[in-house]
C-alpha positions in Angstrom: 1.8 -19.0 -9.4 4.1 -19.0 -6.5 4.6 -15.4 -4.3 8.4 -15.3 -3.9 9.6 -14.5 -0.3 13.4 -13.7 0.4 14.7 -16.9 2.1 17.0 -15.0 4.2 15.2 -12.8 7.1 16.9 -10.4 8.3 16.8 -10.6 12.2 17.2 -7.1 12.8 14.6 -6.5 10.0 11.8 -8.1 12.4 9.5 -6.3 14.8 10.3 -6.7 18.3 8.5 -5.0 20.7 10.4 -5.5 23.5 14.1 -3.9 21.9 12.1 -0.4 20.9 14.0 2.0 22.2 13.0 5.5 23.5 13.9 7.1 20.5 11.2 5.1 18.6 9.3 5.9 20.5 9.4 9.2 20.3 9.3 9.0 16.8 6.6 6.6 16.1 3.7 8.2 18.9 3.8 11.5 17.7 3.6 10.5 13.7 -0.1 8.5 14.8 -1.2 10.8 16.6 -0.6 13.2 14.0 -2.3 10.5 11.0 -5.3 10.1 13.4 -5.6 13.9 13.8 -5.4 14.1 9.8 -8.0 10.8 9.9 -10.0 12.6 11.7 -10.2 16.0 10.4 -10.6 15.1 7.1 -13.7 12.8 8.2 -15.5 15.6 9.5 -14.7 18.1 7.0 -15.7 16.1 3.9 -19.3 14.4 3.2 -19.6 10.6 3.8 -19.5 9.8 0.6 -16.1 11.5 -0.4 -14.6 9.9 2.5 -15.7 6.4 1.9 -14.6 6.9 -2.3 -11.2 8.3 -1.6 -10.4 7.6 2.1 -11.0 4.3 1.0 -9.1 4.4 -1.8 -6.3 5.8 -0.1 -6.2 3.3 2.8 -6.7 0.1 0.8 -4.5 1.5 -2.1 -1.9 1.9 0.7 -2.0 -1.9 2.4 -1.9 -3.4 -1.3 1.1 -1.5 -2.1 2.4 -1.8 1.3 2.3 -6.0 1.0 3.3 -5.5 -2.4 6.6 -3.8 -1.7 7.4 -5.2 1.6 7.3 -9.0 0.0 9.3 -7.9 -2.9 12.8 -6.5 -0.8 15.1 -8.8 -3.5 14.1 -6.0 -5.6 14.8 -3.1 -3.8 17.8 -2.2 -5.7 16.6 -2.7 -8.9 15.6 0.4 -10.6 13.6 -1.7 -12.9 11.2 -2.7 -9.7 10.9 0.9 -8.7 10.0 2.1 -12.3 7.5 -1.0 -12.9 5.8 0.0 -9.7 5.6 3.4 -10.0 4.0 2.1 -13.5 1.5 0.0 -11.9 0.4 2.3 -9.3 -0.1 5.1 -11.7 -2.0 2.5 -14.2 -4.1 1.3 -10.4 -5.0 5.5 -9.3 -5.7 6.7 -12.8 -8.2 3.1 -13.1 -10.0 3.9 -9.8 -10.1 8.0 -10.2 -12.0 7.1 -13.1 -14.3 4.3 -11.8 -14.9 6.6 -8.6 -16.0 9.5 -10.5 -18.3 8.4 -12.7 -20.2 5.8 -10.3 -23.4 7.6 -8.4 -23.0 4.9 -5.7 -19.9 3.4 -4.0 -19.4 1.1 -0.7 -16.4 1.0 0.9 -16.1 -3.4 1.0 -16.5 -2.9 -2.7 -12.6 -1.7 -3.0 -11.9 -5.4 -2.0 -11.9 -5.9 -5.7 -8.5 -4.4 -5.5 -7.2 -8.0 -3.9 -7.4 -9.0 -7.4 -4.7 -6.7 -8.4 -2.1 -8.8 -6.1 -1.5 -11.4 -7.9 -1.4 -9.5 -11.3 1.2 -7.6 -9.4 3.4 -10.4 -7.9 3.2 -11.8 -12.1 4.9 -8.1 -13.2 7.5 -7.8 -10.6 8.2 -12.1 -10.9 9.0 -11.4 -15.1 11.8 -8.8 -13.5 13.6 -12.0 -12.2 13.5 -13.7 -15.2 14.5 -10.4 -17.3 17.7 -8.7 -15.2 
């Protein structure tokens, strides 16, 4: 299986610390420190074990996605990706709602099952190139 990368990187696409402007700045500082005030809130206003099911779920559901749709930019103006996505996602939340619910114990390294998901993923979006 091979994870398809755009060729072409867009320079002004890439992180660079040193050409952040103020503005970003001023954007970017107070949106973390707002998610680590809503981190930390909702960790001490829910029991440990909600926080580790959904937190969890939540975070690691996030940085799958987030790799997901950051490798997969050739797509990004294909309605077809978006819809497919939206499809997995729902199919991926719906799965682990269930699984969370109705197990009496959960651990939070056990969501790195979800790393199996990526490469059922990069198959999906991959059959887009081959039916556009």
């Amino acid at each position: 299986m091979v994870i398809m990368r755009s060729e072409k990187v867009n320079p002004s696409r890439r992180f660079d610390p040193n050409a952040l402007t103020v503005r970003d700045v001023l954007v970017v500082v107070p949106v973390v420190i707002g998610l680590l005030i809503v981190c930390i809130l909702f960790a001490f206003s829910v029991s440990h074990d909600v926080y580790i099911r959904w937190g969890g779920l939540a975070l690691d559901t996030a940085v799958l996605y987030g790799l997901f749709i950051n490798y997969s930019r050739q797509f990004f103006r294909k309605w077809q990706f978006w819809a497919l996505t939206a499809l997995l996602l729902s199919v991926h939340l719906a799965g682990f709602a269930i699984l969370l619910t109705h197990v009496d114990e959960w651990k939070l390294t056990w969501f790195t099952v979800m790393a199996i998901e990526y490469p059922v993923l990069i198959f999906f979006r991959n059959r887009l190139r081959y039916s556009l």
